[in-house]
N, C-alpha and C positions, 0 to 999 in steps of 0.2 A: 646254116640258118633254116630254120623250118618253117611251113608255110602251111594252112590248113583252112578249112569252109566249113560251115554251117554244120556239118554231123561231129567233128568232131569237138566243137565248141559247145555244143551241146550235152554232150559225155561229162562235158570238165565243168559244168556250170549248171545249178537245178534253175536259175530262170527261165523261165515263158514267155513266149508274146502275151502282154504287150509290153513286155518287161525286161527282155535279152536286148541288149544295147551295144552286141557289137555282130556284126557280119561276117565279119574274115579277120583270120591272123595271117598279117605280111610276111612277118617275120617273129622267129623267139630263138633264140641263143641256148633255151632250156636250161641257163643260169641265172642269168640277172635283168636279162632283157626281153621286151616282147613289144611288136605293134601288130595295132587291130586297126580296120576300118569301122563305121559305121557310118552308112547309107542314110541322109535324112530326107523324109517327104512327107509333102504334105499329106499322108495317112496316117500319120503317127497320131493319136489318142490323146494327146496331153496336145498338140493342135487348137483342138474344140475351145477351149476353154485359157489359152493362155498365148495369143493374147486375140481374140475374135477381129480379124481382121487386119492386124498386122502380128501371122506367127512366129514365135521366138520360142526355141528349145531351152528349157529352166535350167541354172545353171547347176541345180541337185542332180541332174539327169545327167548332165556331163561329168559331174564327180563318182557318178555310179556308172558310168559307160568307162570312168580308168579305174575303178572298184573292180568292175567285172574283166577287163583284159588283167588285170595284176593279179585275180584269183586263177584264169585260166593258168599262168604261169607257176603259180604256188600249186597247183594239180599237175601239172606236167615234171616238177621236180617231186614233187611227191609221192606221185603215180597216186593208183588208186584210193589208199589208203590216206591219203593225206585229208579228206575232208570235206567241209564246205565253208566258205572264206566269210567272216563276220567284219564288219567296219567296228574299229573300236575308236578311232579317230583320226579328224581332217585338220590339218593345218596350213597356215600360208593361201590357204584358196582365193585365188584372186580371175576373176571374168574380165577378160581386156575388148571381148565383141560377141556380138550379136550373131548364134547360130541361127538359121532360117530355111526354109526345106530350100531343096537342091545341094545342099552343103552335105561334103565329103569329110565326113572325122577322121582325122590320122591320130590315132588314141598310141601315145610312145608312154609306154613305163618301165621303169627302172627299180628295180631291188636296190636298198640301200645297207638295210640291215635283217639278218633273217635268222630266227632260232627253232627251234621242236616246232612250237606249235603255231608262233606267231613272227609278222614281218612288218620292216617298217618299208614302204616304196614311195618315190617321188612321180606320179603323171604329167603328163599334159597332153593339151588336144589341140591339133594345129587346121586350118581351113587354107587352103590353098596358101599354102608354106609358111601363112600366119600362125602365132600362138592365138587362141582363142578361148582358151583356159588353162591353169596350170593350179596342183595343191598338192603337198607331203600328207598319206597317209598309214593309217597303219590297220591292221586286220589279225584277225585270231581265227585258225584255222579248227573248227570243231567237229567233232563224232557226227557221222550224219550222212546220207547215202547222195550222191548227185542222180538226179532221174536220167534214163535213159530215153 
C-alpha cells in the first residue's frame, strides 16, 4: 500500500489552494483503492461565509474532497497520460453530520467500475470513525495537462 504528501498529490491533480481538498494519501492499492486525509480549520475560505459564526464545511466540498482522492487514483493507474478527472455524476449522496474546523477527513474511495476513459467509484468521509458523508460517483477522464 502506498502512502504519499503534498508534492506528489499535486502532480496528480491541477487544483490550487483554495481548492485542493486533500492533504495526504494513507493509503492506495494502485487498483481499486485509496485514502486521503484532509486537515480542516478554521482558515479555510468557504469559513467566512458559511456559516459566520457557527462554521460548517458544505457538503459540495466534501463530495469534491472524494472527486479529488478518486481522481489521484485514476492518475496513478493511468500514469501520466491518463488525464484530468471531470465529475460527470453524483448519486446516493447522503450528509449524516456536521464537519467543523478541527475535524480530520478520512476520504476512503473505492473503484467500482472503470473503462478507457471513464470510472464509476463509491466515497466516503468518516470523522473520528464516524461516516460523515458518503455518494456513488462517476468521472470522465479528459485530454488535458495536470500543473506541476
Amino acid at each position: 500500500m502506498a502512502a504519499f504528501e503534498i508534492g506528489e498529490i499535486m502532480q496528480r491533480l491541477p487544483h490550487r489552494y483554495p481548492f485542493l481538498l486533500v492533504d495526504r494519501i494513507i493509503e492506495c492499492d494502485d487498483q481499486t483503492k485509496i485514502t486521503g486525509l484532509k486537515n480542516v480549520t478554521i482558515n479555510e475560505p468557504f469559513f467566512q461565509g458559511h456559516f459566520p459564526g457557527v462554521p460548517v464545511m458544505p457538503g459540495v466540498l466534501q463530495l469534491e474532497a472524494m472527486a479529488q482522492t478518486g481522481g489521484i487514483l485514476l492518475n496513478r493507474i493511468g500514469g501520466e497520460s491518463a488525464g484530468v478527472p471531470y465529475f460527470m455524476s453524483i448519486d446516493n449522496a447522503k450528509f449524516r453530520k456536521v464537519v467543523k474546523p478541527g475535524d480530520q477527513l478520512r476520504i476512503e474511495v473505492e473503484i467500482t467500475k472503470i473503462r478507457s476513459r471513464s470510472a464509476r467509484f463509491k466515497g466516503r468521509i468518516l470523522v473520528d470513525g464516524a461516516v460523515v458523508s458518503e455518494a456513488e460517483m462517476m468521472c470522465m477522464m479528459a485530454a488535458g495537462e495536470v500543473a506541476s
